[in-house]
N, C-alpha and C positions, 0 to 999 in steps of 0.2 A: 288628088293624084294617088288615090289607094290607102293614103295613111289616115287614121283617124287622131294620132296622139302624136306631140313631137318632144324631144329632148334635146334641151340646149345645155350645153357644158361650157363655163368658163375656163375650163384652159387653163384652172390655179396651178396645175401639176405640171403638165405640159407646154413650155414656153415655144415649141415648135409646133403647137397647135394641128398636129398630123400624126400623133403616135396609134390616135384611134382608128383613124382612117386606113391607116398602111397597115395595123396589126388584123383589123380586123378584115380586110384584104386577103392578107394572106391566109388567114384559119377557113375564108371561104375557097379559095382557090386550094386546100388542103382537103377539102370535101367535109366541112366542121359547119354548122349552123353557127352564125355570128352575125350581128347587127349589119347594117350598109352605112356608111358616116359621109354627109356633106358638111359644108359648113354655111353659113348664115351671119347678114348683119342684124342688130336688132334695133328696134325702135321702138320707145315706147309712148305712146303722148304727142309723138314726135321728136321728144330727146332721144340724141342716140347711146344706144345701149355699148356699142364696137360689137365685136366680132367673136361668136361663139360657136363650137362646135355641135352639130346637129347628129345624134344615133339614132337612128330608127329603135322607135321602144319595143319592147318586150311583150308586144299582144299577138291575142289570135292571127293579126292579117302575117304578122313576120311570122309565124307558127307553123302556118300552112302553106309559105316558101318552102317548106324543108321536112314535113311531118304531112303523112294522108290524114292525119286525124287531128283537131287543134284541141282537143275537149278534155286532157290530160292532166296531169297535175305540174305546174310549173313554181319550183323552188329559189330562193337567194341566199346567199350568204349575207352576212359572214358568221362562219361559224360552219361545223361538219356536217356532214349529214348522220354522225352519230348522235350529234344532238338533234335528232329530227322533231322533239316535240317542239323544239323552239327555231328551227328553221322557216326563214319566211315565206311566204305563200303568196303567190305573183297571180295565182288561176284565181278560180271562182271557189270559195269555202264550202258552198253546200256540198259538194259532188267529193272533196276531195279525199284521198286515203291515206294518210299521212300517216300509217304505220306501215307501210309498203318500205317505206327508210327503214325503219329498225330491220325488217326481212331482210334489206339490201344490204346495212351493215353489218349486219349477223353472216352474212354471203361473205363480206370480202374478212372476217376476224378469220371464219372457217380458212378461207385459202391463205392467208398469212401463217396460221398455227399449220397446217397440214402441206404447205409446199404445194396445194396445189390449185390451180385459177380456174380450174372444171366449177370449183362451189359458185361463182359468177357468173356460170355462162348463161341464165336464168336472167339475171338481172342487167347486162351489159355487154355491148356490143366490144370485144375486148379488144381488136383491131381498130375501132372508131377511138377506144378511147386512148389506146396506146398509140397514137398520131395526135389524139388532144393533148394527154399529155407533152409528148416530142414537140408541138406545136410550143407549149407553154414554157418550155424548156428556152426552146431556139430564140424563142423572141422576149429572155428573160421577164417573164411573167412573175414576178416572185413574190407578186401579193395578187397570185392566181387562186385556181383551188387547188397548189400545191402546197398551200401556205397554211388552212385553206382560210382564204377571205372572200375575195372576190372572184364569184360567179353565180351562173345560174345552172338548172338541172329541171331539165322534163322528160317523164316519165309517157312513154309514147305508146301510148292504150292499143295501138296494131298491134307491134310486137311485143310489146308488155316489158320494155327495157327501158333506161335512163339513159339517158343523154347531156353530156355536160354543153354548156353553152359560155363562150368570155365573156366577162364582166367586167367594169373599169381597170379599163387596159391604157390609160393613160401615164403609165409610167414604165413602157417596153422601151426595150432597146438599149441597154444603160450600159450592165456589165457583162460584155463579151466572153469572162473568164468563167460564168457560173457555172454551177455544175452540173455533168453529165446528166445525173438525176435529180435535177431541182433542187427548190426551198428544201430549208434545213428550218425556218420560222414553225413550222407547224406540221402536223402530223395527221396525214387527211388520210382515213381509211382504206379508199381503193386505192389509192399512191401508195400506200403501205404496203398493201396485198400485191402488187404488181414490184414493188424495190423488193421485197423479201421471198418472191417467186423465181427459180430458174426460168420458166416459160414467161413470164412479166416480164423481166430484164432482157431476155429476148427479143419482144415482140417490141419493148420499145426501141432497141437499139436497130432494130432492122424501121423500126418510121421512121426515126431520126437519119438515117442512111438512107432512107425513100423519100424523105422531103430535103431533102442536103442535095438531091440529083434530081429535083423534079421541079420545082415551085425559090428554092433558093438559090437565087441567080443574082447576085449583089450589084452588078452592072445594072440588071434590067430594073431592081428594086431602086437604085440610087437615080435612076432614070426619074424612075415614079413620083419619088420624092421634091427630085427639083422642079418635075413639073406641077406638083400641086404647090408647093412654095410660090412658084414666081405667080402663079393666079392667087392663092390669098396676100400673098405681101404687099400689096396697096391697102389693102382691107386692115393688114397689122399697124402700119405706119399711120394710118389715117385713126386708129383706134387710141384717143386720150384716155380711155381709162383700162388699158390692157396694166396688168401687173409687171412686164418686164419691160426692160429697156431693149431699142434694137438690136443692141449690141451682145447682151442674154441672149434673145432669140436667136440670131444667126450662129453664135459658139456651138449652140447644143446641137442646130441644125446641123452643124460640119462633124462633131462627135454621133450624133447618128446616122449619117451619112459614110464615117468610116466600121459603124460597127458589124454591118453584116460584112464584110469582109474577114475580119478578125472573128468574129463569129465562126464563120465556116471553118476557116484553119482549124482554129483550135477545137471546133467539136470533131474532126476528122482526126485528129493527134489523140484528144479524149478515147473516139473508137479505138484508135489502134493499140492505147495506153493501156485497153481489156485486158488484152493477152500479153502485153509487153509491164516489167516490174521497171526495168530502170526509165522509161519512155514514163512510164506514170508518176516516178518519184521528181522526175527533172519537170513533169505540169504542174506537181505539185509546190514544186521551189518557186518556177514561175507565178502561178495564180495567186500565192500566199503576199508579192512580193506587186502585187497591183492590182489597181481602185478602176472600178469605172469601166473596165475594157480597155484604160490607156495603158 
């Protein structure tokens, strides 16, 4: 059926067995290259394995959904892309240029020390990736590449730019309250260059307000939800060797079920919180003051 390789995930992280499916959903529907996720029983010998989540892996065939050219250099985390010489390498070794990364992060130190995101525009699509980011934000990614941990990045030989890609996204959705500009875990270069830019804070703040009115519709999302739930939840129940109890799985289900809701509020209060001092000290009493989005 087109694929040549499959990836199954146990689900240790995500007891709703849907966080990859719906996240990475959305980053498509955002206009963002990102895996397709089914799920899958397994079997092996004939013992049953239960019930694992299935990502389209990270090869040429997914490459050339979304890229004219697949023959680029395709990177993973974890770890920055300042440390390029030990960033891991997903393509093919002989062809690759792995000092192209040092160029890119010598690009984004430039616009953080100078205020200005021109030094990037060489190396990245800064609308693509200020919607990645806003993406990684909305759907609390926070062992994203804002962290930087998990992702990937290919470098797209047409236009000779990077492209970020999500990476184990099994643990979205959690705390509604995070913030405006992401992880605080770590300190990923072009995040840097973009939070310490007038035009970076910008351009994300106008994605995050274009995907808040475009793609995040909480109804329609919770919609989604319960329909892929009620098709795997025979598959969950019939699974002896899943890690949680029913009653785990369906709590988290109902907590990620109310957090795009409270998502949206609060990153709309966040916007307004910009230009407003007492509207941002009263988020900030709030957010300090709760775990979880509850």
């Amino acid at each position: 059926m087109g694929l040549k390789k499959l990836q199954l995930n146990t689900a240790a992280q995500d007891s709703t067995y849907i966080r990859e499916r719906l996240g990475y959903a959305l980053f498509r529907e955002a206009g963002l290259p990102a895996p397709r996720v089914g799920h899958a029983t397994v079997s092996v010998n004939g013992d049953p394995f239960g019930l694992y989540v299935q990502v389209e892996a990270s090869t040429e065939d997914f490459l050339a959904r979304w890229f004219e050219d697949t023959k680029g250099d395709l990177y993973e985390g974890p770890t920055d892309i300042s440390n390029w010489k030990n960033l891991d390498l997903d393509s093919d070794p002989k062809r690759a240029q792995r000092g192209l990364l040092m160029g890119f992060t010598e690009a984004a130190k430039r616009a953080e020390d100078t205020n200005d995101l021109t030094h990037l525009e060489d190396w990245v699509d800064l609308g693509h990736f200020a919607r990645f980011m806003a993406m990684e934000i909305l759907c609390d990614h926070w062992d994203g590449y804002l962290s930087p941990n998990n992702y990937r990045v290919y470098r797209n030989p047409t236009d000779r730019k990077f492209y970020f890609i999500p990476h184990g996204a099994d643990q979205l959705f959690r705390n509604s309250n995070n913030s405006l500009f992401g992880s605080s875990r770590g300190r990923s270069a072009v995040v840097a260059a973009f939070r310490s830019t007038d035009e970076g804070n910008l351009l994300l703040e106008e994605a995050i307000n274009y995907l808040l009115g475009t793609i995040w519709n909480p109804e329609k999302i919770q919609a989604r939800i319960m329909q892929d739930y009620e098709r795997i939840r025979p598959h969950i129940v019939a699974d002896a060797k899943r890690p949680y109890d029913l009653f785990e799985v369906e709590e988290r289900l109902q907590a990620t079920l109310s957090y795009f809701g409270k998502a949206e509020r609060l990153k709309r209060w966040q916007l307004m919180a910009l230009d407003d001092r007492e509207l941002e000290d009263r988020l900030s009493r709030l957010t300090s003051r709760s775990r979880w989005g509850r």
